[in-house]
Structures are given as C-alpha cells and as structure tokens.
N, C-alpha and C positions, 0 to 999 in steps of 0.2 A: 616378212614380206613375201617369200617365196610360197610360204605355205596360202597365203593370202592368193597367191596370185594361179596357183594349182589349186583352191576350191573357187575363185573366180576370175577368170582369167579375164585380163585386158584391165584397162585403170587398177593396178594396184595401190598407187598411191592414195588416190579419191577415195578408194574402199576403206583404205587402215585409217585415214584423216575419219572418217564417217565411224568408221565403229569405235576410236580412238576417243572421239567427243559426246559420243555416247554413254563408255565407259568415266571415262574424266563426268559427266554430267551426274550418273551416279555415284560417286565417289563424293563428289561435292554433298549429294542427299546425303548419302550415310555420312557424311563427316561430321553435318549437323545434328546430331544422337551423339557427339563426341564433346567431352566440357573441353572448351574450349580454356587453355590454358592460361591466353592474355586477351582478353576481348577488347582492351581499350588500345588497340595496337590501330595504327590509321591507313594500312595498308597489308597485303598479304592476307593466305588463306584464314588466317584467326576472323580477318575483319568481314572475309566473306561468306564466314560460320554463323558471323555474328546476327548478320543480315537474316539467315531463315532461325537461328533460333528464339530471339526477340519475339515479342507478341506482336502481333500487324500494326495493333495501335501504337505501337513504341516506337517500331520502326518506318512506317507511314506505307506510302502507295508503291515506289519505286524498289522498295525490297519485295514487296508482295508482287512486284511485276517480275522481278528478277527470280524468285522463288518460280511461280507460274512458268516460267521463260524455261527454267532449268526441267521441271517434273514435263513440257510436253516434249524436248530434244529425247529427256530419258523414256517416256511411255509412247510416244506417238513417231517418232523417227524407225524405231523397229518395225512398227505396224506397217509402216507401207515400203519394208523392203522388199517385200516382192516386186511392187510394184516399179521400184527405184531400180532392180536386176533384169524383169522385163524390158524396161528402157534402154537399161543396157545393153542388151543383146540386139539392137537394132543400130548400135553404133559399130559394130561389125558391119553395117551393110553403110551406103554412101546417105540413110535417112537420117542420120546424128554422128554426133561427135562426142568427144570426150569432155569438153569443155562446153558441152550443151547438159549432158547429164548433170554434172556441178550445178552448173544452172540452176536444174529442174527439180533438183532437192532443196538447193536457198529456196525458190520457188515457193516448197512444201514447207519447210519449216519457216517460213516467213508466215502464212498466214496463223502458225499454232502459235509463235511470237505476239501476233494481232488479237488472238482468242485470249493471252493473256494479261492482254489491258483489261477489259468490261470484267474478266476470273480475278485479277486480282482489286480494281473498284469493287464489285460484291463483298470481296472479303473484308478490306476494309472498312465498310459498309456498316455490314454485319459484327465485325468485332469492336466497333466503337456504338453500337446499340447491348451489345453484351450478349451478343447469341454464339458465338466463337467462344473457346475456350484456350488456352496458351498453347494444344495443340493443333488449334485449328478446326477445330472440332464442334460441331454445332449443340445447343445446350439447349434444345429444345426439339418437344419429339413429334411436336406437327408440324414444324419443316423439314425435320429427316423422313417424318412419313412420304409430306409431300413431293420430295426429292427422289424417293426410290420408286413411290407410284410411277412419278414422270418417265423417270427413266425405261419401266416396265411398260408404259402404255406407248412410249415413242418406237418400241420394239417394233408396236404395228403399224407405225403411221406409214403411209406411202413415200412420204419423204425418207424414210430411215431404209426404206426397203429401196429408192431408185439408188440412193448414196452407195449402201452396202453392196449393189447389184456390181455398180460400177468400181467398186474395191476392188469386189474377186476377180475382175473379168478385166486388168488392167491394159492387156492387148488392144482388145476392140475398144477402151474406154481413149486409149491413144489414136487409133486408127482414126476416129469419130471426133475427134478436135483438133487434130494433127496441124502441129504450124511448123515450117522449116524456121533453120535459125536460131541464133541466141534467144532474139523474140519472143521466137514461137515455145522454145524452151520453157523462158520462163513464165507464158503462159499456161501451160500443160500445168507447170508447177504450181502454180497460184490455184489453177484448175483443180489438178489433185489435191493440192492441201484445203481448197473449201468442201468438197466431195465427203474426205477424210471426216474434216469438221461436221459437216451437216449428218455425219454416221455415229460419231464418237462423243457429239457435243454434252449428251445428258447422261452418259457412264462416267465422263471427266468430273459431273460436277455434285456425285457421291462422293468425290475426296472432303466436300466439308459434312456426310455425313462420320466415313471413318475418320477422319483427319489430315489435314493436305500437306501433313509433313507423315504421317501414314506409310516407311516403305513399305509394309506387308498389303496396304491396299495397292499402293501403286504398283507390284510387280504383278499381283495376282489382276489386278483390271488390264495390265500392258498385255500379258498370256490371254485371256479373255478378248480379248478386242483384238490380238494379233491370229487368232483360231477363225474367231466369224467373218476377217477377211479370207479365210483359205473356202474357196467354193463349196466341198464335199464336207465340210467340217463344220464352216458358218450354217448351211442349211438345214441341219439340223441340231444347232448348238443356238439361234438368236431368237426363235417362237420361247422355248422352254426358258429360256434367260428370262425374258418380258414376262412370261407366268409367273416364273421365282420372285421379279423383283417387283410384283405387280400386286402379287398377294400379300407380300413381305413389305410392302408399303401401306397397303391396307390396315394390316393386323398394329404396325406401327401407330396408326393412325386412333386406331381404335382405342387402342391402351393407350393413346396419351390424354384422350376426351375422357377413359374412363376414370383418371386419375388428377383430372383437372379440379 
C-alpha cells in the first residue's frame, strides 16, 4: 500500500483494488491452461476453470460472456490507465473526487463488459457451425484472412484515427465532455470506454484468429494497444501496424483460394 501510494499518490486503495482485479483477472486466464483437478465440482475456482476450458459449444453463451468479460478487464483495463491517472490528478483540484474516479473506470469497463455480449454470440456462433476449434481458434483461412485485412484497413479509417486521437490526448478529451458529479463521471466513463471500443474493436477480435484463450496473443495485443495509446509512440507504431496486418491478411487470403 505504501509503495502504491509513493508511485501514486491520493486513492491508494482504488488503485490496489484496480490493479488487484487485473491481476486476479489474469490469473483466472492462466489457470485455464491448468487440468483442472475436479471439474465436476458445483462451486469454487475448479468450476470457474471449467467454464473457459470447455469448448463454447459445451458450455453455451454465458461462459463465453464470462470468458470475454475476463480477457477485456485483463487487456483493455491497462490500456487506458493513463487515462484513468490523468483523471486523477484532477481530483487534487475541487473538479473530482475520489469516488467520481471509481465511477469513471466502472464507467469504462462497463462498456468492454457490453463488447462482450455480441464477442461472445460470434463465438458461439461460429463454434457451433464448426469454424472454432477447442481453442478458440478459427479453422478456416478466409476468415482469418478476413479478420486481419479488417483490422489493417481500420488502422486508416477516420473513425480509428478520431478514437486513437482522443486516447492519447486524454486531458483535452475530458476538458471537451467535462460533466460535474457522479453523473457526469460516469459519463466521461461510458465516453471513454466507447472511444477505447471504437479504437480497439477489430485488434480484439484477432483473438479468434490466434485463439481467444491465446495468453501469448492477448499480452502481446494488451502491449500493442497500450504503446498506440501513448502520443509519441502510437504515431508512429499504428500506420505500419495497419501495413503488417493489411498485407498479412492478404497473403492469408491468397494461400487459402490457392489451396481451396
């Protein structure tokens, strides 16, 4: 707590609950890579191992929500702390409170919660047509073509570049919606977490190219996604992303017509 509260000072507790369920959120992922010893157990961490190791179809919509619900607290919660410490440092002044910051993070992780309803109906979706494989994993290579195009061509779209703009530059992105109050809090929060969303949405949803139980995708896209929010580092790290994954979806594409 102390060291917590001498690298950020003011709300200690807020901050260790935040990175505390971060941690706990990945711990839960990698537990699932762990044989579960009694899986027929009706309660306790076995049965909430059991929940992402099962195939989608076995275990239906609401593990796949619950899975979804877990990987965006652990990849998408990081990403916008900066933005979450920004905030903070304006409840030093009489514009927030402590209990508006709370807020404004349920706020943010409320709407990556709502992203994974429609993330986990896809998967469902798709693993009861037989395109998922038991890790999640898509089993077909003109929808991973397709999936990695998208994601390389939304690099440019306008919408991906107002999103991203408004990531790095989380100050003025508060100044410019600014509500007093719990209120206004959690609107800021809802704000930033669709902002987040409308930047993040189609690099989240290569997890069913690598696999959405994947931790090697999901830490290496959480570093990736948490770099393009930093101003001097996104601007020149999100063009050449959208090249990589632009061409690298192509050539996907290519070799799977050639071998159809």
């Amino acid at each position: 707590m102390k060291a917590i509260a001498r690298l950020l000072p003011g709300h200690s507790a807020l901050w260790l609950t935040f990175f505390a369920s971060v941690l706990i959120a990945w711990g839960v992922l990698f537990a699932t890579h762990v044989p579960v010893a009694a899986p027929d157990e009706a309660f306790g961490l076995a049965y909430l191992i059991s929940l992402c190791t099962q195939t989608v179809a076995d275990t239906g919509f609401l593990s796949a929500v619950f899975m979804w619900s877990l990987m965006s607290l652990a990849m998408m919660a990081p990403t916008a702390f900066p933005a979450f410490r920004t905030y903070a440092d304006l409840t030093h002044t009489d514009a927030a409170s402590g209990k508006s910051l709370a807020v404004l993070v349920i706020g943010y992780l409320a709407v990556w919660v709502g992203f994974s309803v429609p993330a986990a109906f896809l998967q469902v979706q798709l693993a009861q047509m037989g395109f998922l494989d038991q890790a999640g994993r898509s089993t077909s290579g003109l929808l991973n073509g397709a999936l990695i195009a998208l994601a390389g061509l939304y690099q440019f779209s306008s919408l991906k570049n107002a999103c991203l703009s408004a990531c790095q530059n989380p100050m003025t992105f508060f100044f410019n919606h600014w509500n007093p109050g719990l209120r206004g809090a959690l609107q800021l929060g809802l704000r930033l977490g669709a902002v987040c969303l409308g930047c993040c949405w189609a690099l989240m949803l290569l997890a069913f190219v690598a696999g959405t139980m994947n931790l090697a995708f999901m830490g290496l896209a959480m570093v990736l996604m948490t770099l393009e929010k930093l101003p001097r580092i996104g601007a020149r790290l999100s063009a050449p992303l959208g090249v990589f994954l632009g061409i690298g979806g192509a050539v996907v594409i290519v070799l799977s017509l050639v071998n159809l």
